[in-house]
N, C-alpha and C positions, 0 to 999 in steps of 0.2 A: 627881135627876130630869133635868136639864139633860143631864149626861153619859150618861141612858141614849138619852137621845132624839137628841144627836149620835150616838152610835154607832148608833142605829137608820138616822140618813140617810145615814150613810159606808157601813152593809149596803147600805144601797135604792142607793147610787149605784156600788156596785160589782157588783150586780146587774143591773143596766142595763146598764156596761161590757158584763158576760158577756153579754147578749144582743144586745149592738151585735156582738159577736166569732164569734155563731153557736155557744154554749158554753150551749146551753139547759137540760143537763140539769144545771149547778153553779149557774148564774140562777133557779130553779125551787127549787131547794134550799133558796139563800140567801135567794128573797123569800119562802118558806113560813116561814121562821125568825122575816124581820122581821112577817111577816104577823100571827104568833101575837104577839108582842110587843106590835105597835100597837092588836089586839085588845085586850090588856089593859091597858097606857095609855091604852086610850080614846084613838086622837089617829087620826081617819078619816082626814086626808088622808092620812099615813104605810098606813094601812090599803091606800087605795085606789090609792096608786103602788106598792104589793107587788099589789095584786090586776092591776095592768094589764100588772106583769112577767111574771106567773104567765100572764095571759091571752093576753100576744104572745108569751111562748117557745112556748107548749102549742102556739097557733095558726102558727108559724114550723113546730115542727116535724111538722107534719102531725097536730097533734090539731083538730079542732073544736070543744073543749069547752073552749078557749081564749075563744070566744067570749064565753061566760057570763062569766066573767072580768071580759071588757072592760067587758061589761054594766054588772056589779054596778059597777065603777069609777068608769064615769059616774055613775051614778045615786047614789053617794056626792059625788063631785064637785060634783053638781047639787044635792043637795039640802045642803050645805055652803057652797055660793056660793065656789067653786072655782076661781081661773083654770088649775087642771089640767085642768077639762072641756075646754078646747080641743082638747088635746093629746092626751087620751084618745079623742076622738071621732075624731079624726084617725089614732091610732093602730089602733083598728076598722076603722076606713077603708080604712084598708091590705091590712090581713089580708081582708074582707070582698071587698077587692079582687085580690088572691091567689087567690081563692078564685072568680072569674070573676062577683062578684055586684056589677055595676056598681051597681045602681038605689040599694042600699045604702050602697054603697060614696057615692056621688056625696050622697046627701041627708046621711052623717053628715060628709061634710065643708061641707053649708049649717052643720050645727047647731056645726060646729067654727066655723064663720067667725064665726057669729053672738057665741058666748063671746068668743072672740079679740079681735073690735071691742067688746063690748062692756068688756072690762078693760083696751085698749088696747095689747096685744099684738102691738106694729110687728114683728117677726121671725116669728111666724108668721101676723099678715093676711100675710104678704109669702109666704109659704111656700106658704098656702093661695090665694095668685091664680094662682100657678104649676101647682098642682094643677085651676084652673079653666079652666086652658090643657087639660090635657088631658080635663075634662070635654067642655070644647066640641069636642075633635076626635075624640071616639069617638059622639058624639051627631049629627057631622056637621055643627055649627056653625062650621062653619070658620073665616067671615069673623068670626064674633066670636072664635075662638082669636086669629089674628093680630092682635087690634086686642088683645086683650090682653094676648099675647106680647111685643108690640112695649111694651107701657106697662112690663112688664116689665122687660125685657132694658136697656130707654133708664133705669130707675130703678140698673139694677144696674151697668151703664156708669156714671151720675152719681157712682156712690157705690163702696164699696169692693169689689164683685160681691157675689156671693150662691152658696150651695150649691144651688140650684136652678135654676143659670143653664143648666147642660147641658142637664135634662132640659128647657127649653123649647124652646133648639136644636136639640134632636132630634127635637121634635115638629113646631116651625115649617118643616123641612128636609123632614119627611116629606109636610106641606101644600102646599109647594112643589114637591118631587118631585110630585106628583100631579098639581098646576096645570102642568107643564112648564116651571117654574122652574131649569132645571138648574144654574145658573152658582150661585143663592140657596142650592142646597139641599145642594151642595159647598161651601157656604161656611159654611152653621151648620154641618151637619154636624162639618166637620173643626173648626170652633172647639168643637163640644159635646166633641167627642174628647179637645179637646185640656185644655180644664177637668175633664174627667171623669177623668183621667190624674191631674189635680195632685189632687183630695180623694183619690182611688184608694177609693172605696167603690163595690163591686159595686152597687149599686143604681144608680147614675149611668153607672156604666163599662161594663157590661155594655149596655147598650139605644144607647150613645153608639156602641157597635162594632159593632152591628149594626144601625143603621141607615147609619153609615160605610160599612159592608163593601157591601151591599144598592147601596147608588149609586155605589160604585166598580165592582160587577159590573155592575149594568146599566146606569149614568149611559151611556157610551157607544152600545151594542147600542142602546138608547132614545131616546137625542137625534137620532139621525141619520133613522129612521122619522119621527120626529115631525115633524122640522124639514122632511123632505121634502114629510108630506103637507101641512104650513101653506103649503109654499110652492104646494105644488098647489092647493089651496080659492084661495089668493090670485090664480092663474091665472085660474080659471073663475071665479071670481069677477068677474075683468077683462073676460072673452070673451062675458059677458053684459052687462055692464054696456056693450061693445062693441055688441051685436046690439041693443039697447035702441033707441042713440042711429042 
C-alpha cells in the first residue's frame, strides 16, 4: 500500500512539472491516471491535487471547464482540513484572473490568505501579500499598494529574497511612473528585470520587459513635459503669491 501511494505522489509531482513546462496535454493525461487511482484508495487529498492539475492545464490551455476542476479541489481540500486549500484557491486565482475576472479572482485569493494564516503557511502568506500588492493597484489603492510593497521588498531584502520580488517591482515602478517618479520607477523597473532574468519563468519575465521597455520609450519624451509644466505651476504659483503681497 505504502509503495502504491509513493508512486501515486511521484505521478502527481511529475504532473505538476509538465504543467509548470506548458506540456498540458501529457499533465492532463498523467493526473487523469493518478486521479482514477486516489479515487480508488480512497486518499482525497492525492484526489484533489490530480483534480487541481487537471483543472489548471484545461484552464492554461484555453478550456474553461478547468474551472470545475479547481472547484471540485477546493471543496475536497476544505472539507478535509487541507492546508492544500491555500494553494488551490490561489491557483483559481490565477486562471480566474487570466481569464480578466478580477472580483474573483481577488476574493479567492482573501480565502487563500485566510487557509495559509490559518495553517501557518510563512511562503505562501508571503506569496499572497505580494498578490495584494497588485490587488491594491488595479483597485486604485495605490497608497496602500506601496505601503505594502515596500513591507515587502524590505522583508525580501532582510532575508534571502523571494520569487515574487519582480512582480512587485514591476508594479511599484508602474505606481511611480504615474506619480512622476521617474528616477524610482527606472529603478525597480530595471532591478524587477533584472530578478526576473535570474528565475527566467515567463510569468515574472514577461511583465518585468514590458514594463522596462514602456519607461525606457517613454521615461524620456515624459519627464521632460512633466518637469517643464511643475516648473511652470511653480512660477505662477510665485507670480501670485507676488501680486498677493
Amino acid at each position: 500500500m505504502f509503495e502504491l501511494i509513493l508512486g501515486l505522489g511521484v505521478s502527481v509531482g511529475l504532473a505538476i512539472y509538465l504543467v509548470l513546462t506548458g506540456e498540458h496535454e501529457e499533465a492532463i493525461g498523467l493526473a487523469n491516471e493518478a486521479l482514477a487511482e486516489a479515487r480508488e484508495l480512497e486518499l482525497p487529498e492525492l484526489e484533489a491535487r490530480a483534480l487541481a492539475i487537471i483543472g489548471a492545464s484545461r484552464g492554461s490551455s484555453g478550456d474553461p471547464g478547468g474551472r470545475a476542476d479547481l472547484e471540485r479541489s477546493i471543496e475536497i481540500t476544505e472539507e478535509i482540513d487541507s492546508p492544500l486549500a491555500s494553494h488551490h484557491c490561489g491557483m483559481l486565482a490565477d486562471l480566474e484572473c487570466s481569464y480578466g475576472n478580477l472580483a474573483s479572482c481577488f476574493e479567492l485569493q482573501r480565502r487563500a490568505r485566510g487557509h495559509a494564516e490559518r495553517f501557518g503557511h510563512v511562503g505562501h502568506i508571503q506569496w499572497l501579500k505580494a498578490e495584494l500588492v497588485a490587488e491594491c493597484y488595479w483597485l486604485g489603492r495605490w497608497d496602500e499598494a506601496l505601503g505594502v510593497a515596500d513591507e515587502f521588498l524590505a522583508d525580501a531584502d532582510a532575508g534571502s529574497g523571494h520569487f515574487m520580488e519582480a512582480y512587485c517591482r514591476a508594479i511599484r515602478a508602474r505606481i511611480r511612473f504615474a506619480r512622476s517618479d521617474l528616477e524610482g520607477a527606472l529603478e525597480d523597473s530595471g532591478r524587477a528585470l533584472e530578478q526576473a532574468r535570474i528565475t527566467n519563468e515567463p510569468q515574472m519575465l514577461y511583465p518585468a520587459l514590458a514594463v522596462r521597455a514602456r519607461l525606457l520609450c517613454c521615461g524620456p519624451c515624459w519627464h521632460g513635459p512633466v518637469a517643464a509644466a511643475g516648473n511652470q505651476i511653480a512660477r505662477r504659483r510665485r507670480a501670485r503669491a507676488d501680486c498677493a503681497t
